[in-house]
C-alpha positions as a printed NumPy array, in Angstrom:
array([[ -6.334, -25.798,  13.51 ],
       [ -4.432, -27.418,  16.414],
       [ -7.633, -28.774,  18.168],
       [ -8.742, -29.918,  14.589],
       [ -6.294, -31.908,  13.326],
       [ -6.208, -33.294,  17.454],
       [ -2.447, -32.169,  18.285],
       [ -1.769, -32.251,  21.493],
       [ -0.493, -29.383,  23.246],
       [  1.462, -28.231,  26.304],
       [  2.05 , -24.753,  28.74 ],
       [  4.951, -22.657,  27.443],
       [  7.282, -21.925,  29.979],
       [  7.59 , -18.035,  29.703],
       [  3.53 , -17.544,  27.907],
       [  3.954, -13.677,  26.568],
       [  1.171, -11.586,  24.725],
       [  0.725, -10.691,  21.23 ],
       [ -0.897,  -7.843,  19.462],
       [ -2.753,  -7.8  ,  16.507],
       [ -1.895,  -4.78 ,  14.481],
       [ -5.637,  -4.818,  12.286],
       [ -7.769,  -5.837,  15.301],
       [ -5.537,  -3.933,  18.006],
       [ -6.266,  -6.434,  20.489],
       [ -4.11 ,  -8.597,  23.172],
       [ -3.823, -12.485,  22.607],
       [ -1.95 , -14.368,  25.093],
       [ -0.006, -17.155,  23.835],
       [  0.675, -20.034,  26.192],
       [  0.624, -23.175,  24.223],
       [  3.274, -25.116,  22.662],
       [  2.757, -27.772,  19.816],
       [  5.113, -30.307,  18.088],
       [  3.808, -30.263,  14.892],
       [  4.964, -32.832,  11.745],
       [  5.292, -31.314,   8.64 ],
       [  6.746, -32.361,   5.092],
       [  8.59 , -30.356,   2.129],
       [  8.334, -32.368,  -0.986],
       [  9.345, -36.228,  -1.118],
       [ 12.617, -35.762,   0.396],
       [ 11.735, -33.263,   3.44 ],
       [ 10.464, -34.424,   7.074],
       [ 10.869, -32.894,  10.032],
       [  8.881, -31.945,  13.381],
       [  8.899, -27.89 ,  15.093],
       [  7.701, -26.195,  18.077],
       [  5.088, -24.21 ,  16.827],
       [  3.772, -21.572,  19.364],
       [ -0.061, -21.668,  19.558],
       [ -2.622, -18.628,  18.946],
       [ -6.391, -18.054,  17.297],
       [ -5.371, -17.376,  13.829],
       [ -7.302, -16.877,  10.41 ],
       [ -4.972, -18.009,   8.826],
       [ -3.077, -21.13 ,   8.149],
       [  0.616, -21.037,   7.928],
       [  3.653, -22.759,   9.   ],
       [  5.798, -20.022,   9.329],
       [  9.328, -21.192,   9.431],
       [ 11.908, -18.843,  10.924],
       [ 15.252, -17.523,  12.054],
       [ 15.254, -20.244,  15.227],
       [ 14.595, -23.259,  12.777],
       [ 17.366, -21.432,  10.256],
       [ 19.645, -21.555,  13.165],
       [ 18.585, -25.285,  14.497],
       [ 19.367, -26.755,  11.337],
       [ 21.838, -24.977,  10.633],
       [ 20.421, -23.624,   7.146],
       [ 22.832, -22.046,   4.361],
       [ 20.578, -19.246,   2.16 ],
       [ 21.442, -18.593,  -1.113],
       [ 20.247, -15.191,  -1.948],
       [ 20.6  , -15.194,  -5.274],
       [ 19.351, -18.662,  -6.329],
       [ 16.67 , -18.402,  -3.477],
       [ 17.564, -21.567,  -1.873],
       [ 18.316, -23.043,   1.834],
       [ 20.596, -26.074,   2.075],
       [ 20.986, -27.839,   5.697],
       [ 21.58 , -31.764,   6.542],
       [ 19.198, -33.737,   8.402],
       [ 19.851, -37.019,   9.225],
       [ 23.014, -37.058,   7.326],
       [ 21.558, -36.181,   4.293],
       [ 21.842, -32.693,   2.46 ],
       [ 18.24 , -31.022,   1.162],
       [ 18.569, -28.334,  -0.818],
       [ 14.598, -26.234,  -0.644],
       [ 14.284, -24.671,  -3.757],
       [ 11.401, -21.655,  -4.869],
       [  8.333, -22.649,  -6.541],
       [  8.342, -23.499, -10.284],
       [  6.534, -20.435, -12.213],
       [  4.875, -23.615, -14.105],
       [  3.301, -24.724, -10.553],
       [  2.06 , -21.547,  -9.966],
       [ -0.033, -21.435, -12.918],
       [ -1.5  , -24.955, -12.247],
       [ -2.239, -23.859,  -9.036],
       [ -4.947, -21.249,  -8.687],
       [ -5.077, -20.164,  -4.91 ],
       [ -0.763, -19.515,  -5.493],
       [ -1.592, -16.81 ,  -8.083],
       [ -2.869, -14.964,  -4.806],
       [  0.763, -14.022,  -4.274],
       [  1.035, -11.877,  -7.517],
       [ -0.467,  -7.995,  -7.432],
       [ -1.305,  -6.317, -10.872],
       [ -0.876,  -2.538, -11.431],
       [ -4.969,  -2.138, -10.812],
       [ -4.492,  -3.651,  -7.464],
       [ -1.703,  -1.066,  -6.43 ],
       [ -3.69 ,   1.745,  -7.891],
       [ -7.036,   0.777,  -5.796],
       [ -4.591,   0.387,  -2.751],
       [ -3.233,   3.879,  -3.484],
       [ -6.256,   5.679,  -3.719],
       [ -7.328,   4.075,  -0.754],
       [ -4.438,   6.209,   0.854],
       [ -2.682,   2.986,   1.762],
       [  1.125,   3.257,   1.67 ],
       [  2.769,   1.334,  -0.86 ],
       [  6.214,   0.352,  -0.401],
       [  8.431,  -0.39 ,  -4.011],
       [ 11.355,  -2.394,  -4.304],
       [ 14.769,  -1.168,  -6.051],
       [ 17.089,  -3.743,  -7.061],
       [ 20.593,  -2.683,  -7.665],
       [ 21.001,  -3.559, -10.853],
       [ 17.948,  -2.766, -12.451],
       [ 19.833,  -2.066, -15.976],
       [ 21.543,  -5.542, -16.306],
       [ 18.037,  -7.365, -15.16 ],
       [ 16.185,  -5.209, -17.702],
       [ 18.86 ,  -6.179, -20.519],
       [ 18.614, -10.182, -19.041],
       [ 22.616,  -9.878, -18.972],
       [ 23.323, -10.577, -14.809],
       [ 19.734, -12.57 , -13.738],
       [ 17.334, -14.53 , -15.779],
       [ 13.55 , -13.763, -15.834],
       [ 11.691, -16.64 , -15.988],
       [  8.564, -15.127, -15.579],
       [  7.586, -13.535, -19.083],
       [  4.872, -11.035, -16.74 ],
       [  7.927, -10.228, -14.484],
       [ 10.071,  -9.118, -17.196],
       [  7.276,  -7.473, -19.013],
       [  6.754,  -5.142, -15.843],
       [ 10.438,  -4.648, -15.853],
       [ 10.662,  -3.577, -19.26 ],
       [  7.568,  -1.493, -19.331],
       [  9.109,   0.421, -16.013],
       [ 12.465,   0.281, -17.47 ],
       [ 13.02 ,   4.416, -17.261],
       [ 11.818,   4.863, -13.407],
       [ 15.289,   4.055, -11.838],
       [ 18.281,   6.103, -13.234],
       [ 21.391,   4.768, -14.453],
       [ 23.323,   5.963, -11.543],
       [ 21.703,   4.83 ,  -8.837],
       [ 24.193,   4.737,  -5.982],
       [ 25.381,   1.807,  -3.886],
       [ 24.774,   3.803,  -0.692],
       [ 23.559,   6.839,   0.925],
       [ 25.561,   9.588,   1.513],
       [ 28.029,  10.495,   4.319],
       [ 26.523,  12.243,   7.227],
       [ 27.69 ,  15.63 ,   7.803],
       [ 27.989,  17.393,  11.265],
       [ 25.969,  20.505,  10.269],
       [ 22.828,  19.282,   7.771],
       [ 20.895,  23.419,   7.95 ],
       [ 22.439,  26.45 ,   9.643],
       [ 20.095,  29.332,   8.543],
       [ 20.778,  32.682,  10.413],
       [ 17.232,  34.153,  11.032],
       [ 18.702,  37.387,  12.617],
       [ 22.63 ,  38.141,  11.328],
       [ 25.05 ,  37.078,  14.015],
       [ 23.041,  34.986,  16.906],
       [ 23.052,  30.71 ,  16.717],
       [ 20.695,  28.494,  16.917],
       [ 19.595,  27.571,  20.343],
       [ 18.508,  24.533,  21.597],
       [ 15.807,  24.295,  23.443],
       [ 15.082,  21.761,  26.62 ],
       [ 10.965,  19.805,  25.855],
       [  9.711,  19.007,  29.45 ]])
């Protein structure tokens, strides 16, 4: 995408390689790029984008650009606030309504016969808890916007118990101490 859209590039200082997880394969990165990119009307800015062969076509924005401009998350709203140029921009999360007029974001949703044909495929599936599942299921502490979303969360309603806890138990010194012959400890033993 860099040599397409003709940015130019230079050597990274420290070049370091990458591995693919799916292809299991070495790339070594040793191109830098200053590329221009917009957020909305308001939003313009420049990064240092590190250059590899990719598929895909992302500007991933991290925790170095969080920490250059200095970005404030909101966790609950889903928002970043920063200043640039002496003027405060607030990013805020796609509009459900966008979503639907665009077809290729609707990519980003799964449906149940998706996660069932990933787990019989043996794939692991990993499921989110919130911590209040009861007050986002009764619409009294978050608001749904998302008529799907809360119709999954109503349908799923009994899977988390009312007492989930806040956080896992202490650790104990001693978790098993079973006595296979009366009167002798357990032993442990050196791996070479």
């Amino acid at each position: 995408m860099v040599n397409k859209l003709g940015f130019k590039t230079e050597p990274l200082q420290k070049p370091y390689r990458m591995r693919w997880l799916d292809e299991g394969r070495n790339v070594q990165v040793n191109k830098r790029c200053l590329i221009p990119f917009s957020i909305g009307k308001n939003y313009q800015d420049k990064v240092w984008c590190d250059v590899m062969p990719m598929d895909a076509c992302h500007l991933l924005l991290g925790r170095p650009w969080e920490y250059d401009r200095r970005a404030i998350h909101d966790s609950f709203k889903n928002t970043y606030s920063f200043f640039k140029d002496g003027k405060k921009i607030k990013l805020l999360p796609m509009n459900p309504e966008d979503l639907k007029s665009n077809p290729k974001m609707k990519e980003t949703y799964i449906t149940r016969a998706k996660v069932e044909e990933h787990l019989k495929e043996g794939e692991e599936v990993l499921i989110v808890v919130p911590k209040e599942v009861q007050s986002i299921t009764k619409k009294e502490s978050l608001e749904v916007n998302d008529p799907r979303l809360q119709a999954i969360l109503d349908e799923f309603h009994d899977i988390v118990s009312d007492t989930t806890p806040s956080s896992l138990p202490p650790m104990s010194s001693i978790q098993h101490q079973i006595d296979l012959i009366p009167g002798i400890g357990f032993r442990f033993w050196k791996l070479k």
